[in-house]
N, C-alpha and C positions, 0 to 999 in steps of 0.2 A: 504494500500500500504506500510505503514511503517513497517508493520510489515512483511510482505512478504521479504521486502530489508530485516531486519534483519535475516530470517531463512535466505533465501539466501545465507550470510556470516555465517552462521552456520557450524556446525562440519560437513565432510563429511557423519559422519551417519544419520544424517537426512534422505538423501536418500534412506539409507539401510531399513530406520524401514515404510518408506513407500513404499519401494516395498514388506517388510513382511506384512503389512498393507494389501495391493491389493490381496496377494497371498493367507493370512489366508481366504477370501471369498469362496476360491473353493478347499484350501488345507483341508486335513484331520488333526487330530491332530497330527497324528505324522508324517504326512509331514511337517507338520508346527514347528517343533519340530527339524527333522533333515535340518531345512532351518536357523532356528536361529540360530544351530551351525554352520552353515558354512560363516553367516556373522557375527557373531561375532570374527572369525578366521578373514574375510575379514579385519572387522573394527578395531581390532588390530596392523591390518599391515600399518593404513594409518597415513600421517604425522601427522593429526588432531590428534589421538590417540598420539604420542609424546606430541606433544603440550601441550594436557591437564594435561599431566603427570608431564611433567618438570613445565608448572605451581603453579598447586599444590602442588611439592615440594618446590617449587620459593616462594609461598603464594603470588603470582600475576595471574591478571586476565588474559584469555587466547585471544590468538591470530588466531583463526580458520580461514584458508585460503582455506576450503572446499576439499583437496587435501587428 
């Protein structure tokens, strides 16, 4: 359970790589291919991707609010 809470508060890509997860089973490789690229576009855009960023410049640990 603890660890569940923790992905939880995880980055919002969490989600993204388990729906590539679920998808790769019935995708082709290059559907799977052109699905990476378009969530990695997604996960770019999301705050959690800031966050991590300006952390690592900060050399503080990050704040992931799953957003």
């Amino acid at each position: 359970m603890e660890m569940a809470e923790r992905l939880a508060e995880g980055p919002a890509s969490l989600a993204l790589i388990r729906k590539m997860y679920w998808a790769s089973l019935e995708n082709s490789h290059e559907q799977q291919l052109g699905m990476e690229a378009k969530l990695q576009m997604q996960a770019g855009l999301t705050a959690d991707y800031s966050e991590g960023v300006t952390a690592f410049r900060e050399k503080r640990r990050t704040r992931f609010t799953g957003q």
